[in-house]
C-alpha positions in Angstrom: -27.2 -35.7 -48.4 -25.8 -36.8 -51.9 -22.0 -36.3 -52.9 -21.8 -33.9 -55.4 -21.3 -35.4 -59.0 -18.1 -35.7 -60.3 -17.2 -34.1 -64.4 -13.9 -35.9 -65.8 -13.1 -33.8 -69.4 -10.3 -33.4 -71.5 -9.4 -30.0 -72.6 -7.5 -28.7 -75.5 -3.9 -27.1 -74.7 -4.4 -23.7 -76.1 -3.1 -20.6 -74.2 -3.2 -18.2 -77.5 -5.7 -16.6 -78.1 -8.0 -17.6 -75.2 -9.7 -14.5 -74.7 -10.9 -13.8 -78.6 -12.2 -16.7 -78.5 -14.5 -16.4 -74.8 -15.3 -12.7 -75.8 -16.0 -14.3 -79.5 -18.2 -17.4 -78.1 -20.2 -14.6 -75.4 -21.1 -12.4 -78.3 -22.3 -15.1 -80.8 -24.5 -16.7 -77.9 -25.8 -13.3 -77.2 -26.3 -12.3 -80.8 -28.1 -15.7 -81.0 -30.2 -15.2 -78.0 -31.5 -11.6 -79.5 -31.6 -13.5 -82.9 -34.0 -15.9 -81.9 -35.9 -13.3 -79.4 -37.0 -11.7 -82.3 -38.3 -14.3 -84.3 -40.1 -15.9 -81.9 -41.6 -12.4 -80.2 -45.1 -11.9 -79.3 -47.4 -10.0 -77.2 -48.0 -10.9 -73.7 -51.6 -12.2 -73.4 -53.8 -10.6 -71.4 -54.8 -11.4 -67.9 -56.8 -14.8 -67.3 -60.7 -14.1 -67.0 -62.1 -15.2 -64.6 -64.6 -18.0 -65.5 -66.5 -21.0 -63.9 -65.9 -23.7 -66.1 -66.2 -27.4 -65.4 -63.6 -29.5 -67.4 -65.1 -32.5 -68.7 -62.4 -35.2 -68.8 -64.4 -37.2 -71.7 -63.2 -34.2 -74.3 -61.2 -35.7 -77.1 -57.5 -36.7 -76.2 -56.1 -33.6 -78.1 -58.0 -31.1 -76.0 -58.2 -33.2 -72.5 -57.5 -30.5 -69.3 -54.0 -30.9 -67.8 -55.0 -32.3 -64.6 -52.5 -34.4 -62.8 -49.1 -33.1 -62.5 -45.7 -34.8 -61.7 -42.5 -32.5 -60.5 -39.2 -34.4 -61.1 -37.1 -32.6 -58.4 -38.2 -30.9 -54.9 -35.7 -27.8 -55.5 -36.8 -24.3 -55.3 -38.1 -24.4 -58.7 -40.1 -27.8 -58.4 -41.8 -26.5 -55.0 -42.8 -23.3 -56.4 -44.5 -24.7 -59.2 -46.5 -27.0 -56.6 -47.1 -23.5 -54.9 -48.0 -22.1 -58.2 -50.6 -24.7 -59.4 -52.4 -25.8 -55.7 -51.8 -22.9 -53.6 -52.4 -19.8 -55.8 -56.0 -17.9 -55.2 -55.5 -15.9 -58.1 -55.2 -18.3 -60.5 -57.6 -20.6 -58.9 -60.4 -18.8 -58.7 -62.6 -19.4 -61.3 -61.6 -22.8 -62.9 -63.4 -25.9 -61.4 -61.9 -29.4 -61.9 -64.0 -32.5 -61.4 -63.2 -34.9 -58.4 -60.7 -32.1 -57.0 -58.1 -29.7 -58.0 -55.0 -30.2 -59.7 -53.3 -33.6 -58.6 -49.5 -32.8 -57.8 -47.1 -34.9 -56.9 -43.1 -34.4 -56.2 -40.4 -36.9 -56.8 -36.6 -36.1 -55.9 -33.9 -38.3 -55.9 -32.1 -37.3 -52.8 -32.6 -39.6 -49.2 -34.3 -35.7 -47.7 -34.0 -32.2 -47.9 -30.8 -31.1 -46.4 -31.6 -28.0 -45.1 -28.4 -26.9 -43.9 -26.9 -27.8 -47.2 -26.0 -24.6 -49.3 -25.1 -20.8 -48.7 -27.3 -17.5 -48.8 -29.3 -16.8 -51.7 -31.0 -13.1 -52.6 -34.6 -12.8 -53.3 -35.7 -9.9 -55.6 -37.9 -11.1 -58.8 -38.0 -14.0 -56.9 -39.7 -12.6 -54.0 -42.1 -10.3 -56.4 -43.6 -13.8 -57.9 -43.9 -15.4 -54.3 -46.2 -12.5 -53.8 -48.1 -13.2 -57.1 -48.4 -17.3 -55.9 -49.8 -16.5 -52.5 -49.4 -13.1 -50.6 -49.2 -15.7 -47.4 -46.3 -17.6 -48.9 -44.3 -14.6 -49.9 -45.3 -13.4 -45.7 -43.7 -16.1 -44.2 -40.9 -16.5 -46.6 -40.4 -12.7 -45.9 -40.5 -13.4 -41.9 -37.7 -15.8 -42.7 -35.6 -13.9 -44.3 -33.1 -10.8 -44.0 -34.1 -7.6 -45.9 -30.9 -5.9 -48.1 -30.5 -2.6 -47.2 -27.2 -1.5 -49.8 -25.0 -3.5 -52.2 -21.4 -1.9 -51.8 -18.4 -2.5 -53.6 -15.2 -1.8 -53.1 -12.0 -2.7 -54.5 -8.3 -3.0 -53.0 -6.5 0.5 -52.7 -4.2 1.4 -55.1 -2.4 3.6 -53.0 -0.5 2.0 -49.4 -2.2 4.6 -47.5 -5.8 2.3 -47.2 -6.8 -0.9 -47.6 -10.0 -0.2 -50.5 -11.0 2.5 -52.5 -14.9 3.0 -53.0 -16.6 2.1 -55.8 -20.2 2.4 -55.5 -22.9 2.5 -52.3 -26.7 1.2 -53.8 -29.1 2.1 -51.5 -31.7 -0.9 -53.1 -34.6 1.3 -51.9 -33.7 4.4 -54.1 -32.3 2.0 -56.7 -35.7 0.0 -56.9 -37.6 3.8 -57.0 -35.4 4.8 -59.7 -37.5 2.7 -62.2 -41.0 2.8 -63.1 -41.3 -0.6 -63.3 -39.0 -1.7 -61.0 -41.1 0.3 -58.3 -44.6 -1.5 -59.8 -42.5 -5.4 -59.0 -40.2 -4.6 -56.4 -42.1 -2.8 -53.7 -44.4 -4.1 -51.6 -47.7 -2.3 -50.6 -46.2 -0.7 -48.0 -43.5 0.7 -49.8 -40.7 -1.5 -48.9 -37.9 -2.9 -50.9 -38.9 -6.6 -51.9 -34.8 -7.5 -51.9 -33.8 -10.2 -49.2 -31.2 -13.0 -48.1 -32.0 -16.3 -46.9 -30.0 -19.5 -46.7 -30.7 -21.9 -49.4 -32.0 -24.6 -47.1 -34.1 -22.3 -45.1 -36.0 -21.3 -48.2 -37.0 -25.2 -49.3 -38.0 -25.7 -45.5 -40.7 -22.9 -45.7 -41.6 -23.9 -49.0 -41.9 -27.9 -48.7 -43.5 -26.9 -44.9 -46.4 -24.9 -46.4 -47.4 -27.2 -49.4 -51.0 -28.0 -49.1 -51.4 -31.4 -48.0 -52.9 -32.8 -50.9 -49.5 -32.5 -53.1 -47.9 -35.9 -52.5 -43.7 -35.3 -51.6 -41.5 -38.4 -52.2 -38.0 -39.0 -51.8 -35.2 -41.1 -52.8 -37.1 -41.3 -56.2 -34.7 -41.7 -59.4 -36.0 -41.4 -62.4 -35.0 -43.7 -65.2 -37.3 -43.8 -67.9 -40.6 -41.7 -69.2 -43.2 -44.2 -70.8 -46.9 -44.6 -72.7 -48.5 -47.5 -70.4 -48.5 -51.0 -72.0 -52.2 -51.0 -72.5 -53.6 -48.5 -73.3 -56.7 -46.8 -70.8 -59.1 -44.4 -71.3 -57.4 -41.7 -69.6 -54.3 -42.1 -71.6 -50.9 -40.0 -69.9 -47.5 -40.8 -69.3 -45.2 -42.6 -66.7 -42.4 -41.9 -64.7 -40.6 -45.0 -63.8 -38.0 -45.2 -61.1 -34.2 -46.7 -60.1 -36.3 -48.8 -57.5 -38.5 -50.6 -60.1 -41.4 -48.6 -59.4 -43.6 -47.0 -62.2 -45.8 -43.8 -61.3 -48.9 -42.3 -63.4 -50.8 -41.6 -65.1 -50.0 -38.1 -65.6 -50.4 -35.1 -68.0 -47.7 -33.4 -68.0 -44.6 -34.0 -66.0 -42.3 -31.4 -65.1 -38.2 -31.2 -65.0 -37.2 -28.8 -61.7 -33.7 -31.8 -61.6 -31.2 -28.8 -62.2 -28.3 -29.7 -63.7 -27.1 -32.8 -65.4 -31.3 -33.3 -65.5 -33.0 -36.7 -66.6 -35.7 -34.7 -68.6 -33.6 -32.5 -69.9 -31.9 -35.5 -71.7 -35.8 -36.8 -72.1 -36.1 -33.6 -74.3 -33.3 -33.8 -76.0 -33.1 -37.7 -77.0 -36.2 -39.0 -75.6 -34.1 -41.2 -73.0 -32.3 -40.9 -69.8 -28.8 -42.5 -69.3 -28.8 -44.1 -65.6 -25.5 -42.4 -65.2 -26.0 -38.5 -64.6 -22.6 -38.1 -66.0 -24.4 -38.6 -69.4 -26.7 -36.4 -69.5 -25.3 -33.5 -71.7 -27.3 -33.3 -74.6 -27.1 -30.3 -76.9 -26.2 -28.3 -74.2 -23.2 -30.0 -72.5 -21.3 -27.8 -69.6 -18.2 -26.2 -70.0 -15.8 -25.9 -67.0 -15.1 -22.2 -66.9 -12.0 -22.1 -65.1 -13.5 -20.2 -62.2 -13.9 -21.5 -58.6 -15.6 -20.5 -55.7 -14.8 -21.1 -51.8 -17.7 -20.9 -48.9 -17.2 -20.0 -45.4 -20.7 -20.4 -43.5 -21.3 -18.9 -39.8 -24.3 -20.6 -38.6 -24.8 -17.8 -35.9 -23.6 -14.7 -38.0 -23.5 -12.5 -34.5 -26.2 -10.6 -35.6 -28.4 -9.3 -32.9 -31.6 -8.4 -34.9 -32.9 -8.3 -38.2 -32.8 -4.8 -39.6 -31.6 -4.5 -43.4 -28.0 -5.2 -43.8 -25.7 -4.7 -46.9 -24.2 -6.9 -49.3 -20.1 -6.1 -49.6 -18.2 -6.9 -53.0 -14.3 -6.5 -52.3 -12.7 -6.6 -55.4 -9.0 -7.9 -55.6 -6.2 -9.1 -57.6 -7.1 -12.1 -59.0 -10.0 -12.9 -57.2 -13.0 -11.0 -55.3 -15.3 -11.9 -52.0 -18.7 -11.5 -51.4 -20.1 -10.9 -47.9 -23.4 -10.9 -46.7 -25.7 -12.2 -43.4 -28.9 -14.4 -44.2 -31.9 -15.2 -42.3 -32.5 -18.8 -41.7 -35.8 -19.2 -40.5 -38.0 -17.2 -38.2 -37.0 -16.9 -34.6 -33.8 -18.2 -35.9 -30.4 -16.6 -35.7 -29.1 -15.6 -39.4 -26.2 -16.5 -41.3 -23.1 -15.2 -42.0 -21.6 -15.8 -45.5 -18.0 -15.3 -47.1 -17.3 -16.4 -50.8 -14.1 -16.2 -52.3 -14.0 -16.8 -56.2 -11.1 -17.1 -58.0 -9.6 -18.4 -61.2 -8.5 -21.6 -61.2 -4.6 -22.3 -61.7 -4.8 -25.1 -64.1 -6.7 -23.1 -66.6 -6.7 -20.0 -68.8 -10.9 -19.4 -69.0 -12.3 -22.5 -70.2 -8.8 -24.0 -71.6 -6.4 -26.1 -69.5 -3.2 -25.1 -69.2 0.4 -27.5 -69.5 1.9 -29.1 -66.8 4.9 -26.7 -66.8 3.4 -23.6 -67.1 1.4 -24.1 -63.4 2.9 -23.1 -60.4 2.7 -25.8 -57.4 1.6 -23.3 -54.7 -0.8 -21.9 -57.0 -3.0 -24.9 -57.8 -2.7 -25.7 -54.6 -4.5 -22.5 -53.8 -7.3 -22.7 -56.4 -7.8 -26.3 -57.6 -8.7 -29.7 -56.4 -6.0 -32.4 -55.5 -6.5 -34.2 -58.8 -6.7 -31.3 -61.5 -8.8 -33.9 -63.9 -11.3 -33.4 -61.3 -13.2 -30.6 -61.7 -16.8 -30.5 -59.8 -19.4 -28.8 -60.6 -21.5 -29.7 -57.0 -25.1 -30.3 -58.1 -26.8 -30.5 -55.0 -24.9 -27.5 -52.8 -23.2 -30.3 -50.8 -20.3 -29.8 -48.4 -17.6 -31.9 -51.2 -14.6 -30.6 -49.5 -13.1 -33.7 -48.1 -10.3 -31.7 -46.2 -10.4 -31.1 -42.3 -12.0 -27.6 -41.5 -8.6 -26.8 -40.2 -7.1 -27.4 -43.3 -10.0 -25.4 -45.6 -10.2 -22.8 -43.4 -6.2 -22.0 -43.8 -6.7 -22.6 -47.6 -9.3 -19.4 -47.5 -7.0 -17.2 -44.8 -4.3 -17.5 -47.8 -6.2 -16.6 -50.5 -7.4 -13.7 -49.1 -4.7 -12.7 -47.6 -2.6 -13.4 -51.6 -5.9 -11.7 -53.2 -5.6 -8.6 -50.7 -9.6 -9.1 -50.6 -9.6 -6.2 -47.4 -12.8 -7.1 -45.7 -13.8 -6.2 -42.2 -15.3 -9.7 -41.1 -13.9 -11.9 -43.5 -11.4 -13.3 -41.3 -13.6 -13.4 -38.5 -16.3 -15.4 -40.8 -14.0 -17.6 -41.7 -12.3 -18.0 -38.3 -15.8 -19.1 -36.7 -17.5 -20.5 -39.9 -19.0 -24.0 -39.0 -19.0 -25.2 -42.9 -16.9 -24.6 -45.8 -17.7 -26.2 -49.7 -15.9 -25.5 -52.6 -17.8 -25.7 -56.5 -16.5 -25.1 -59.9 -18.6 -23.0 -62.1 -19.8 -24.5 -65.5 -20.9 -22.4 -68.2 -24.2 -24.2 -69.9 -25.6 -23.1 -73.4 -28.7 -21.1 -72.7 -29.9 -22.4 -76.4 -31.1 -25.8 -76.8 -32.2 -27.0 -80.3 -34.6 -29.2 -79.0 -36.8 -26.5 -77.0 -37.7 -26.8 -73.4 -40.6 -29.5 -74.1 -41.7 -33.0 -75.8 -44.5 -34.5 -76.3 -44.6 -38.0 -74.9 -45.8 -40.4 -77.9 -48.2 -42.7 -77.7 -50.1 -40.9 -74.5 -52.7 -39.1 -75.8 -51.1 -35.6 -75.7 -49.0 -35.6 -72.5 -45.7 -33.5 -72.6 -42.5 -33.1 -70.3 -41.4 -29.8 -69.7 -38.7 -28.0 -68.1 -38.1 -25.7 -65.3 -34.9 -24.0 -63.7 -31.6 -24.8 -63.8 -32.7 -28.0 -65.9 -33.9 -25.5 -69.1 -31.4 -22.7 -68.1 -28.5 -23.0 -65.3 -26.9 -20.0 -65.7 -23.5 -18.6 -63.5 -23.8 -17.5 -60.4 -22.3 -14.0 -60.5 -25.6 -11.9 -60.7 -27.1 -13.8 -57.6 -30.4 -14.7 -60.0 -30.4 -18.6 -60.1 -33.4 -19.5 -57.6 -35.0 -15.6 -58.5 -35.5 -17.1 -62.3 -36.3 -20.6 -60.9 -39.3 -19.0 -59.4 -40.3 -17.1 -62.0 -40.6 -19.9 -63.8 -42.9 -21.6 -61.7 -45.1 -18.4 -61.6 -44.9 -18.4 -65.5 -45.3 -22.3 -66.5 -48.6 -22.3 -63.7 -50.2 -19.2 -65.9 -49.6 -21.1 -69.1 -51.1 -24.5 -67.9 -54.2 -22.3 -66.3 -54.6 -20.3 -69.2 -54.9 -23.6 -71.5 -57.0 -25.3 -69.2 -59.3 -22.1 -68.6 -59.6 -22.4 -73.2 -59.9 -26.2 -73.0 -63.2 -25.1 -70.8 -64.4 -22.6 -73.0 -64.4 -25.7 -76.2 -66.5 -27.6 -74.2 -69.2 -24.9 -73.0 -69.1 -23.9 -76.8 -69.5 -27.9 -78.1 -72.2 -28.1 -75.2 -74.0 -25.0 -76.4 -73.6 -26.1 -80.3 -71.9 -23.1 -81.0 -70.9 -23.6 -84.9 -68.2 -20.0 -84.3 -65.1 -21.5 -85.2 -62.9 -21.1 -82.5 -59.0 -22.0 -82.0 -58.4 -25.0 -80.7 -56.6 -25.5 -77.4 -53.3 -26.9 -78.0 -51.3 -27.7 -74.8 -47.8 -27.7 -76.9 -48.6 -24.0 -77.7 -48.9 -23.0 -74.0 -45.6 -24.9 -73.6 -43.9 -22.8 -76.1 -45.3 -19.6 -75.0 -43.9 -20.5 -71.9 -41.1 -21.2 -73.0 -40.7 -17.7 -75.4 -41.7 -15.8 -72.5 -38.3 -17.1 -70.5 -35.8 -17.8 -72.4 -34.8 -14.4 -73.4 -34.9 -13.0 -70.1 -32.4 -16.0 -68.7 -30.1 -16.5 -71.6 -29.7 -12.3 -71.3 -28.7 -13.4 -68.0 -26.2 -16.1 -68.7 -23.8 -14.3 -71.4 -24.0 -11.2 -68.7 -23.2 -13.3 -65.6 -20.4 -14.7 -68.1 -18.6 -11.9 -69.1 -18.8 -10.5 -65.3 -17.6 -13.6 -63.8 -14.0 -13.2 -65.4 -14.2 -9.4 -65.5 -14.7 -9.5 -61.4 -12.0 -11.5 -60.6 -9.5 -9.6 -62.4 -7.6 -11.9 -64.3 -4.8 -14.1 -62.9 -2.6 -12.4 -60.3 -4.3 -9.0 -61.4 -3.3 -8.8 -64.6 -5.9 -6.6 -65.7 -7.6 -5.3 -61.8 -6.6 -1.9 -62.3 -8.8 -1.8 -65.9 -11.8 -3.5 -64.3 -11.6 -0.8 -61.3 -11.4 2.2 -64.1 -13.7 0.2 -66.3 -16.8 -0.2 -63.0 -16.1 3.3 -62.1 -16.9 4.6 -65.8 -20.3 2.1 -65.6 -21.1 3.3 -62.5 -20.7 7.0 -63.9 -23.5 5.9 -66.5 -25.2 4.2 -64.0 -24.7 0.8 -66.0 -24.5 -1.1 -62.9 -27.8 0.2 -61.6 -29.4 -1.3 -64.8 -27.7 -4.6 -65.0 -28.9 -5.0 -61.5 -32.4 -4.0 -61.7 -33.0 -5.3 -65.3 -32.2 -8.7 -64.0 -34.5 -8.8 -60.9 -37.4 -6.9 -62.8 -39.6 -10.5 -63.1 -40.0 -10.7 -66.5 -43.5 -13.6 -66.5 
């Protein structure tokens, strides 16, 4: 298990003015998210035809197949996309590749998976795509998990007579059949809700478990460098070398699932990658948003079967708690989860406050020992150094200051067996420099991006590992669908067809790819923004009673409803 990284910045005293400028900053990213939508919008293409074509690796270099594959980073997104390109009968069938299928192989820095590394995550869109991979996958990824029966929120009573008032009770079975569409993605063939939670590490376990055997999974493999090879072959492609002096390749195309702080993300944008992750920021460097969030994980959540369970939001005064039980594997007990999120003491938003103006028991409630600190925890390690005795008060206190009223919150964080802490990092969903590159001097290879390394986005709409998936789903359809032309040029050069035809271009596919996504997930990001501070209520409530009038009007207009289903409706 690898530490999480440590960010050291310097922020700019300012406490004037704070909120103009994060409501100002959201609405220019989000005008320039729509801005660039519409230039760059087109019709989806069709479904692939099916075809038996047999890709002759002696085509010209511009028009050679993408054949052998290389995943930087054995997350949720970089297995799917192995899923996606080895395991996927409907996107198979038809194409034929000399000497075997696609060639796959996985490379991720850390010593192993840590499977009990991480919280719960939901599964919506997510879960929709696992079904469009392999109907097998999504089965036993279903059989893992814990199906969400209602998302209920509730916020602390006004009144001294009870401990919440009601804000909303989704049933996510009448939500999903509310919407055409939604009831097309979201239910399965037998009518059910496709909406689950599973723990983070339970998820990659089924995933790296049921991996064909022919996609090659290798560990404790840095990368440092992407290369042409010295002399030149044949073949041509590019090379992934390593912190352990090892060099790996040829390959076509090689694929960045590293999350954040990613070394092909910086590959993209400078066409190098700094040996300390620290470095890699590129035109989209992080910004510490001032918000934290506390985890309290029951390994056996006392749950005696697996029927649907809700979700509970408790809304607070300056701060709000998410509960929720998880499935962990089948014939496994679930999970119970408790997150607290809260604003950070030493900060107004993004801006760091002065010295005076904090209050000692305050940032001792909501920030790190060392307030220069401020982690944002990469790999969903446990980076709380305190004794469990210690965290676990730290969470009684703040729920207890918050008046978060929750039924088994205290009891989940009584008998939680692990507690993390991360800082939530706001990342600009627009990067100049697009989601791929084309490697010179290989003979057309690219890198390309996937997940939280084109798009980590806040946490606050639950979407990060449904997006991540749909990802995989829609970079596998681009890379099939160029593939499945590339065939077609040669039949038609076989055949001395003299129709002019268009000529397959792999950085097309790559940018249809990318078009297709980045909408969807940088709409994502400047909502998840603008919730994230609107949740917690501002600092010691200053504004709770407005966001409990302002969520009661939404849900009145069912506003809710849409942001929730507009966000898991996979958009491929």
């Amino acid at each position: 298990m690898i530490p999480a990284r440590v960010e050291t910045r310097k922020h700019p005293v300012e406490r004037k003015s704070n909120d103009i400028r994060l409501h100002l900053a959201c609405f220019l990213v989000a005008l320039a998210a729509r801005w660039i939508d519409g230039v760059f919008a087109f019709s989806q293409t069709p479904s692939q035809q099916k075809l038996a074509l047999q890709l002759d690796r002696s085509a010209p270099s511009d028009v050679k197949p993408v054949k052998r594959v290389c995943i930087v980073g054995a997350g949720i997104a970089g297995l799917s996309l192995a899923h996606a390109l080895t395991n996927s009968p409907s996107l198979m069938e038809g194409i034929s590749i000399p000497e075997g299928d696609l060639e796959v192989s996985i490379f991720d820095s850390r010593k192993s998976l840590d499977y009990t590394a991480g919280a719960g995550v939901q599964l919506n869109g997510g879960m929709a795509c696992l079904g469009k991979i392999n109907p097998d996958l999504q089965r036993a990824v279903i059989e893992g998990a814990i199906p969400i029966s209602y998302i209920r929120g509730r916020h602390k009573s006004w009144s001294s007579k009870g401990d919440v008032d009601k804000l909303w009770d989704y049933s996510v079975e009448e939500l999903i059949r509310s919407d055409e569409t939604a009831r097309q993605e979201l239910l399965d063939d037998e009518g059910k809700a496709l909406w689950y939670g599973i723990m983070r590490g339970a998820l990659q376990e089924i995933l790296l478990e049921k991996l064909p055997r022919s996609v090659q999974v290798s560990f404790d493999k840095t990368v440092t460098g992407i290369s042409a090879p010295n002399n030149q072959i044949a073949d041509g492609g590019a090379y992934c070398k390593f912190l352990d002096g090892s060099l790996e390749g040829p390959f076509d195309l090689i694929v960045g699932c590293d999350g954040i702080k990613s070394a092909l993300k910086e590959y993209v944008d400078r066409e190098n990658i700094s040996e300390d992750p620290s470095k890699r920021e590129g035109s989209a460097a992080a910004l510490y948003s001032g918000i934290r969030i506390n985890y309290a994980v029951q390994e056996n959540g006392g749950v005696e079967n697996t029927l649907p369970q809700p979700l509970q939001l408790c809304f607070a005064d300056g701060g709000y708690a998410l509960t929720g039980i998880y499935g962990n594997g089948k014939h496994r007990p679930p999970s119970r989860c408790f997150f607290v999120t809260s604003l950070d003491e030493n900060y107004n938003g993004p801006f760091k406050r002065r010295i005076g103006d904090v209050v000692p028991e305050q940032q001792q409630m909501t920030s790190n020992v060392d307030s220069n600190e401020v982690l944002e925890n990469a790999d969903w390690s446990q980076n709380v150094r305190r004794p469990k005795a210690e965290t676990r008060e730290k969470m009684l206190q703040q729920i207890k200051i918050y008046g978060v009223s929750d039924s088994t919150a205290v009891s989940t964080i009584e008998n939680a067996d692990r507690f993390f802490e991360l800082g939530v990092y706001f990342h600009n969903p627009i990067n100049l420099s697009g989601w791929s590159k084309e490697v010179p001097s290989t003979g057309g290879s690219f890198t390309v991006l996937c997940g939280d390394a084109a798009h980590a986005m806040p946490p606050f709409l639950g979407q990060g590992a449904n997006q991540a998936i749909q990802d995989a789903w829609s970079l596998a359809t681009r890379l099939y669908a160029y593939n499945s032309k590339v065939g077609r040029a040669q039949l038609d050069k076989m055949s001395n067809d003299d129709e002019e035809c268009e000529k397959p271009s792999l950085k097309k596919e790559l940018r249809l790819y990318q078009k297709t996504r980045f909408f969807p997930t940088a709409s994502i990001t400047v909502k998840a923004t603008i919730i994230g501070y609107l949740e917690t209520g501002g600092r010691n409530g200053f504004y709770a009673k407005f966001r409990d009038v302002f969520f009661k009007l939404l849900d009145f207009a069912s506003v809710p409803k849409r942001v929730l289903l507009d966000s898991s409706i996979p958009k491929v």
